[in-house]
Structures are given as structure tokens and as C-alpha cells.
C-alpha positions as CSV (number, residue, x, y, z in Angstrom):
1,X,13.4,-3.3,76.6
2,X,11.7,-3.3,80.2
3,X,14.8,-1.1,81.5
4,X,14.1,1.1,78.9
5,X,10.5,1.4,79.7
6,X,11.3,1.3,83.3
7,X,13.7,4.6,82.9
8,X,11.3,6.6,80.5
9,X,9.2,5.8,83.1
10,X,10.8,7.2,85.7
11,X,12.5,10.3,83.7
12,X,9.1,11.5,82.6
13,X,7.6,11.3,86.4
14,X,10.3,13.4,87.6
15,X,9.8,16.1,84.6
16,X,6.4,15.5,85.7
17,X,6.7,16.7,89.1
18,X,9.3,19.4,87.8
19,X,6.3,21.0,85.6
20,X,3.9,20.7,88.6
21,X,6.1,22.9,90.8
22,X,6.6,25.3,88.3
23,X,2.7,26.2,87.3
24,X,2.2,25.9,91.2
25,X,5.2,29.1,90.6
26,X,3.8,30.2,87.6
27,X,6.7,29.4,85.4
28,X,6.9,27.6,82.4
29,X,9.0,24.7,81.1
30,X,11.8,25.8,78.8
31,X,11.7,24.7,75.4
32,X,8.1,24.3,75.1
33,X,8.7,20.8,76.8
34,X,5.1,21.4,78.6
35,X,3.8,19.5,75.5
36,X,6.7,17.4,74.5
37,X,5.6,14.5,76.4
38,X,2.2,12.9,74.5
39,X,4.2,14.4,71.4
40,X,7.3,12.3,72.3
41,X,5.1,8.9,73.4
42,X,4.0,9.6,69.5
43,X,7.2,9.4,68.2
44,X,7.8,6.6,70.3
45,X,5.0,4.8,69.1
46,X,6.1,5.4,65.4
47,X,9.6,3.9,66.1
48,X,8.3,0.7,67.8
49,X,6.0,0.3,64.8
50,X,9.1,0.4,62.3
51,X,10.5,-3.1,61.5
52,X,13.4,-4.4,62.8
53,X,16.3,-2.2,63.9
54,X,16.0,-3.1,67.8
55,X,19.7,-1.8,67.8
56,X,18.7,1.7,66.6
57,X,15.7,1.7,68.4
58,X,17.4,1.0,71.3
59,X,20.0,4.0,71.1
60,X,17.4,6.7,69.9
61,X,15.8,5.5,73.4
62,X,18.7,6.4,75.3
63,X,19.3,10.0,73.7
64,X,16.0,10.7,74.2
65,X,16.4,9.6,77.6
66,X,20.2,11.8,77.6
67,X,18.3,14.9,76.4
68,X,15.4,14.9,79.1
69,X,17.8,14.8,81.8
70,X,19.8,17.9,80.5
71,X,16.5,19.3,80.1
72,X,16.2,18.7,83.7
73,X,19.6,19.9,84.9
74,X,19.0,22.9,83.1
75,X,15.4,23.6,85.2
76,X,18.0,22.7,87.8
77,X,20.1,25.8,87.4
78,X,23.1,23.3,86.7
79,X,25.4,23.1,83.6
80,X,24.4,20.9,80.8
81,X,26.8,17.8,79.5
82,X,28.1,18.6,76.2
83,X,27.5,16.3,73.5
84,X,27.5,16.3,69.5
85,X,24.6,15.3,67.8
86,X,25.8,15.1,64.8
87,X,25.5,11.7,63.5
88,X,26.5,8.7,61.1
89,X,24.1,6.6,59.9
90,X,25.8,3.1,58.7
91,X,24.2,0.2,56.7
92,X,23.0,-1.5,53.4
93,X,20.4,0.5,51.3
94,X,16.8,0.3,52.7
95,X,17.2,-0.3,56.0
96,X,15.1,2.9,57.1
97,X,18.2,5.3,57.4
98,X,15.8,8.3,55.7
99,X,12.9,7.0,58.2
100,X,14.7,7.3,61.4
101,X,16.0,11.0,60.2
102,X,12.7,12.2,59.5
103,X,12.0,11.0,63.2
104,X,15.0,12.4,64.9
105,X,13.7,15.9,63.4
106,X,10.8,15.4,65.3
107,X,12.3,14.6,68.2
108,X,14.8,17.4,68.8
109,X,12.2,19.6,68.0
110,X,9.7,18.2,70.3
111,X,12.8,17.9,73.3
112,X,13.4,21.9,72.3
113,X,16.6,21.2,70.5
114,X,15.5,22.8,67.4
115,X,12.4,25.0,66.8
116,X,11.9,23.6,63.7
117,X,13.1,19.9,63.3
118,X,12.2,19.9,59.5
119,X,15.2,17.6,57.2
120,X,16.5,18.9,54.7
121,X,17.7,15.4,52.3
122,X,20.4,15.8,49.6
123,X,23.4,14.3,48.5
124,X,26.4,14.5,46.8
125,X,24.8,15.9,43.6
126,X,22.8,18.5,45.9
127,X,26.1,20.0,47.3
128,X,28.9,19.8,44.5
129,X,28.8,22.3,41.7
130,X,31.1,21.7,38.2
131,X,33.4,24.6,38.9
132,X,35.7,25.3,42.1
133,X,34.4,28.3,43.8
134,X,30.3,27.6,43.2
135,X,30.2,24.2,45.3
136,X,31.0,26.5,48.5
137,X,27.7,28.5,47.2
138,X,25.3,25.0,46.5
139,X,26.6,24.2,50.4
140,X,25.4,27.5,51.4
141,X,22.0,27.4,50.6
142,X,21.6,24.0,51.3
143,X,22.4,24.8,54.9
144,X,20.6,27.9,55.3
145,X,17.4,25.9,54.2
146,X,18.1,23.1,56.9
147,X,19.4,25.6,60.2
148,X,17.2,25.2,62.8
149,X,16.3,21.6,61.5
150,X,18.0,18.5,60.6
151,X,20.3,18.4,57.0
152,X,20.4,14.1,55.6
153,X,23.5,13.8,53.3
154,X,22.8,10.7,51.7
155,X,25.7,8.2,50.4
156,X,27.9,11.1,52.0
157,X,31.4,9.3,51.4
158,X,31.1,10.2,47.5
159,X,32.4,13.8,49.1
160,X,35.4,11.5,49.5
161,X,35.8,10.3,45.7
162,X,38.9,8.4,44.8
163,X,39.3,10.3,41.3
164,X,40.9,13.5,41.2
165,X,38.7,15.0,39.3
166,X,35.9,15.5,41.6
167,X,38.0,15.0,44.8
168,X,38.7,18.6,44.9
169,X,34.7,19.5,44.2
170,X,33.8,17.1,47.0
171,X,36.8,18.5,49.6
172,X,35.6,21.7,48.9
173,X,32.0,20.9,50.0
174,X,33.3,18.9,53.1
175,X,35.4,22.0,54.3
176,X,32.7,24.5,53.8
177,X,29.8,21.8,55.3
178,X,32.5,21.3,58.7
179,X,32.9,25.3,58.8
180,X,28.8,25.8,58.9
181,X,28.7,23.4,61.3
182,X,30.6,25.5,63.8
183,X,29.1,28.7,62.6
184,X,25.6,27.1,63.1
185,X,26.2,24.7,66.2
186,X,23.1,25.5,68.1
187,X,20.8,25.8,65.3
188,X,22.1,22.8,62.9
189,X,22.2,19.1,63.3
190,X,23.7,17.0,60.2
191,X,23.1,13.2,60.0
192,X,25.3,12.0,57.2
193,X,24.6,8.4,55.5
194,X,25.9,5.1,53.6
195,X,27.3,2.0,53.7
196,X,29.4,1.1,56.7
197,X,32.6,0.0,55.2
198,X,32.6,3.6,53.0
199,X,31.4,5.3,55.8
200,X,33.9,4.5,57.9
201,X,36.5,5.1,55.2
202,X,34.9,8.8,54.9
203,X,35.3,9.8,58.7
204,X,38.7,8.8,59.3
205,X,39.9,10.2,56.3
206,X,39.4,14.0,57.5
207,X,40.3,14.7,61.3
208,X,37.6,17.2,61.0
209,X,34.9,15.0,60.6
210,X,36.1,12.6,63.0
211,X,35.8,15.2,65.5
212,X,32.1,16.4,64.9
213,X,30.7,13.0,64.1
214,X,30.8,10.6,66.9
215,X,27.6,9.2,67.2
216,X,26.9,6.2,65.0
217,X,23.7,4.1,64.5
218,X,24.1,1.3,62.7
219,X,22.0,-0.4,60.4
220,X,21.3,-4.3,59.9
221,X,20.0,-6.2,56.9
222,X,16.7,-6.9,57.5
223,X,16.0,-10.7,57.7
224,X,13.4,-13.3,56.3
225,X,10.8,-12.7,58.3
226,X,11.3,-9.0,58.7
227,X,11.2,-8.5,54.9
228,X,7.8,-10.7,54.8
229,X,6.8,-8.1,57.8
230,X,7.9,-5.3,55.6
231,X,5.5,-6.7,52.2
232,X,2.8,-7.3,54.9
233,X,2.7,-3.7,55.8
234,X,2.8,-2.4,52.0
235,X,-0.1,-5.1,51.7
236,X,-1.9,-3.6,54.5
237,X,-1.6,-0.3,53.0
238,X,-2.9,-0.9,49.3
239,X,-5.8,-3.1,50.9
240,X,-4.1,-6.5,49.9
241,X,-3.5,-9.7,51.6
242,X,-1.7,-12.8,51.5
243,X,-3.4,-15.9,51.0
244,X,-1.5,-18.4,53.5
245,X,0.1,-20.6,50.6
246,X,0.9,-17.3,49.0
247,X,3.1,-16.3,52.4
248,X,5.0,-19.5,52.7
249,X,5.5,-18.6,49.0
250,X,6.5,-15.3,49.3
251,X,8.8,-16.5,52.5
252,X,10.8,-19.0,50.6
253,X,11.5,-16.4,48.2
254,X,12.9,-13.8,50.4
255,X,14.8,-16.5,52.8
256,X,16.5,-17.4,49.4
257,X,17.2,-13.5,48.5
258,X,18.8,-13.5,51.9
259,X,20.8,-16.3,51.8
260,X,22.3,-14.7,48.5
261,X,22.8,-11.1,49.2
262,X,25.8,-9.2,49.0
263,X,26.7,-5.8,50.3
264,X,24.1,-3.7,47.9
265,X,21.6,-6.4,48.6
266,X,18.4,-3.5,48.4
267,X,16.1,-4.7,51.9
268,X,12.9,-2.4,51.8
269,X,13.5,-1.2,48.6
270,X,13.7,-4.6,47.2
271,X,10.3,-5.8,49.0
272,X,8.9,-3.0,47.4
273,X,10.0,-4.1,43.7
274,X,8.7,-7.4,44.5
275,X,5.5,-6.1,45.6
276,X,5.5,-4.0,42.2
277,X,5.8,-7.0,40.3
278,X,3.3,-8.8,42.5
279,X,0.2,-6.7,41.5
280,X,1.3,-6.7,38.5
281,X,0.7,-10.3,38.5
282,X,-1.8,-10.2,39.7
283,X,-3.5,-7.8,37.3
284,X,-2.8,-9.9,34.5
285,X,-4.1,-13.1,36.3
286,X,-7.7,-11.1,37.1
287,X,-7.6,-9.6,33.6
288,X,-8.2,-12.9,32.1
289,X,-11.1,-13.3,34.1
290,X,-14.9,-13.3,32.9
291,X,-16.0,-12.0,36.4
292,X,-13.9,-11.2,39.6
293,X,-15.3,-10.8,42.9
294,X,-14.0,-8.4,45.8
295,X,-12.2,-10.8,47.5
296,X,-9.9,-11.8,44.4
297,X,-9.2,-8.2,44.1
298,X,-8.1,-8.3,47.8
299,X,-6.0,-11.3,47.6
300,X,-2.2,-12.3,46.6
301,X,-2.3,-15.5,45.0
302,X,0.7,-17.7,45.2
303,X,1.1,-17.3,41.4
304,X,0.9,-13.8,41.4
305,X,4.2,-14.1,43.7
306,X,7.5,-13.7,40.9
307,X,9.9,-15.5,40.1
């Protein structure tokens, strides 16, 4: 991490003394990048509030830090490196793989990749239509509404399905998605989702996909502690907290969960049912009640945890 920080560092004091010289000249910074910087440390901020996911965290750092410097070989007069940004997102169900989109809108926008940086989420349902002909249409318009911005294709390997009966809907979608991605290449990125092994599957199967999707970011369950994190936040957010018995409690529980999972085992998602079912606990516990001060209506009891 202090590398990283030590090469943000030194990235954003050169583009620094790049936009120094040019007001000095009374030029501007291309892609509205005069402003970029607090907007990026933002962003920045945001991601190192997330939990877990030092591995994504860790490459979103490095593009960011890839994109700058293009930025400043281009004030450079010297030829940008090409690069797809295109990208796969791999991993288990509520990891944060909708969370970390969302941000990589802002960032290109904020790095003057895209004006807009908006994303656009669907999914198979959002692009495949019942008859041949009208899922080329649905593809279409769900494009049009994502250029200059950022289009999520959630569980994107069901494209890909195994029965013949929708395989030709779902090719049809994937051939008209690959050609709008050449039509729109400056003004379209597509981040495309699901779980690794499926994922994997999905790419390779298509040599058209395996050439405009190269980047991968890949997702890890979250552990114990980072799911207790994860319910501590939610907590935080509803103005509840854990009594300590309640935490080694609520630990136990989600070190067990753990230990257990298998491959749709549901991370954040899951915290969050548990938390429903907490409150609701807890609300029946308090209901009973004759009186109930503030600080009961503030507190997770250990019995309000489920079993």
C-alpha cells in the first residue's frame, strides 16, 4: 500500500506541475482533469472505506495510476498506450461487484474517459427478447442509454446458456453487444459479471469476447471478521449497535457460515438477511416490554442475534 501511495503521490505532483505551466500559458488541462484531482482523492476515499477486496483495490489503484500517465503523455504531445477497459468482474454473489462499477463510472469520468460515467445495470433478462430478430433491438437501446457511461451485465454467462432453446437468443445478444462495442469504442465501457468458474467458461467460449475483455478483477469471499465489519456498518447506518456479548455472538455465527459455504454462499447479501432477522428480533423482544428506554432501542442483544 505505501508504494501505491508513494506513486499517486508522485503522479499527481507531476500533473500538478503540468497544470501550473499551462495556466502560467493560459491553457487548460484536457478532459476537464483541472478538477479531477480532489474528485479522484474522493473516490479514493470511498474505495478504502469498502470492506475487504484489498486485491481489487489494489488494481483500480493501478489503472487509475495507468490513466493519469496517458493523460500526461497526451499533454506531452506523445501517443497514448492502447488498452481495453472493458472488464470482467469474477466472484461469489455480494462481494461488492455492483459497488466497484458504480465507482469505476466515476472514475473514468472524473480521469475524462467518459463525459458521463453514469452505469447502466441489466442482465440477461434486460437484453434477450422471446423472438429472434427483437433481442438485437432490447441490445440496442440498452446501449444507447449507457454510451458515454459504463453498461453492468450482471450474471453475463447466462448469454452463454447450455439449452438450445435460448442459446440462440443469448448468441444473438452477445454478437450484437461485441458489434456496439466496436461501433462505440470511445464512448462505451462494458464491465460484464458472475461467478468465476462460469465466467471464465463464457469468455473462452467466443474468440470475440476473449479479445475485448482482458482485464479481470477478481472477487474474494468475504471472511469472519469482514462480514462482522460488513453488519457493523448496516448497524451504523440504522443507528444500532452491538452489545459486546452480542458481537462474539454474532462472530461465532458468521465464522460457522463461513466454514460451511459453498460456491453461492451470499457474503453481503447474507449479512444483510441476518441483520433483517436481527431487528426483527429484536422488535419482538422490546414489544413485550412495559417500558423501553433509548438505549434498548439502540442496542443488539445477543438474543435478538438468529439462529
Amino acid at each position: 500500500m505505501l508504494n501505491n501511495s508513494w506513486h499517486s503521490y508522485r503522479i499527481e505532483a507531476e500533473l500538478q506541475r503540468m497544470k501550473d505551466e499551462l495556466k502560467r500559458s493560459g491553457s487548460k488541462m484536457p478532459g476537464s482533469l483541472d478538477s479531477s484531482s480532489n474528485d479522484l482523492a474522493d473516490i479514493s476515499d470511498k474505495l478504502s472505506h469498502l470492506v475487504g477486496m484489498q486485491d481489487v483495490k489494489d488494481d483500480i489503484h493501478t489503472l487509475i495510476n495507468f490513466l493519469k500517465i496517458q493523460k500526461m503523455r497526451e499533454l506531452e504531445n506523445l501517443p497514448s498506450v492502447s488498452v481495453t477497459l472493458h472488464s470482467v468482474f469474477c466472484g461469489p454473489p455480494g462481494t461488492g461487484k455492483t459497488t466497484i462499477a458504480r465507482l469505476m463510472g466515476e472514475i473514468y469520468k472524473q480521469l475524462g474517459v467518459l463525459s458521463k460515467g453514469h452505469v447502466v445495470e441489466t442482465d440477461r433478462s434486460g437484453l434477450v427478447a422471446g423472438y429472434i430478430g427483437q433481442t438485437a433491438i432490447k441490445v440496442d437501446k440498452v446501449v444507447e442509454s449507457a454510451l458515454d457511461g459504463v453498461l453492468f451485465i450482471d450474471e453475463a454467462y447466462t448469454l452463454a446458456s447450455e439449452t438450445s432453446a435460448s442459446k440462440d437468443f443469448g448468441q444473438e445478444a452477445i454478437d450484437t453487444l461485441l458489434k456496439r462495442m466496436e461501433d462505440y469504442k470511445d464512448k462505451l465501457v462494458v464491465i460484464v459479471a458472475g461467478y468465476t468458474e462460469e465466467m471464465s467458461r463464457f469468455i473462452n467460449a467466443n474468440p470475440g469476447l476473449q479479445s475485448r475483455f482482458n482485464r479481470y478483477f477478481n472477487f474474494q469471499d468475504y471472511n469472519p471478521d469482514e462480514l462482522l465489519m460488513i453488519f457493523d456498518k448496516i448497524c451504523e447506518q440504522s443507528y444500532l449497535s452491538l452489545a459486546e456479548q452480542s458481537r462474539d455472538v454474532l462472530l461465532k455465527k458468521m465464522t460457522l457460515l463461513y466454514e460451511n459455504r459453498d460456491s453461492r454462499f451470499g457474503n453481503g447479501r447474507l449479512v444483510r438477511n441476518i441483520f433483517d432477522k436481527t431487528v426483527e428480533k429484536q422488535a419482538n423482544r422490546l414489544s413485550k416490554l412495559s417500558k423501553v428506554s433509548k438505549e434498548m432501542l439502540i442496542t443488539i442483544a445477543p438474543e435478538d442475534i438468529p439462529e
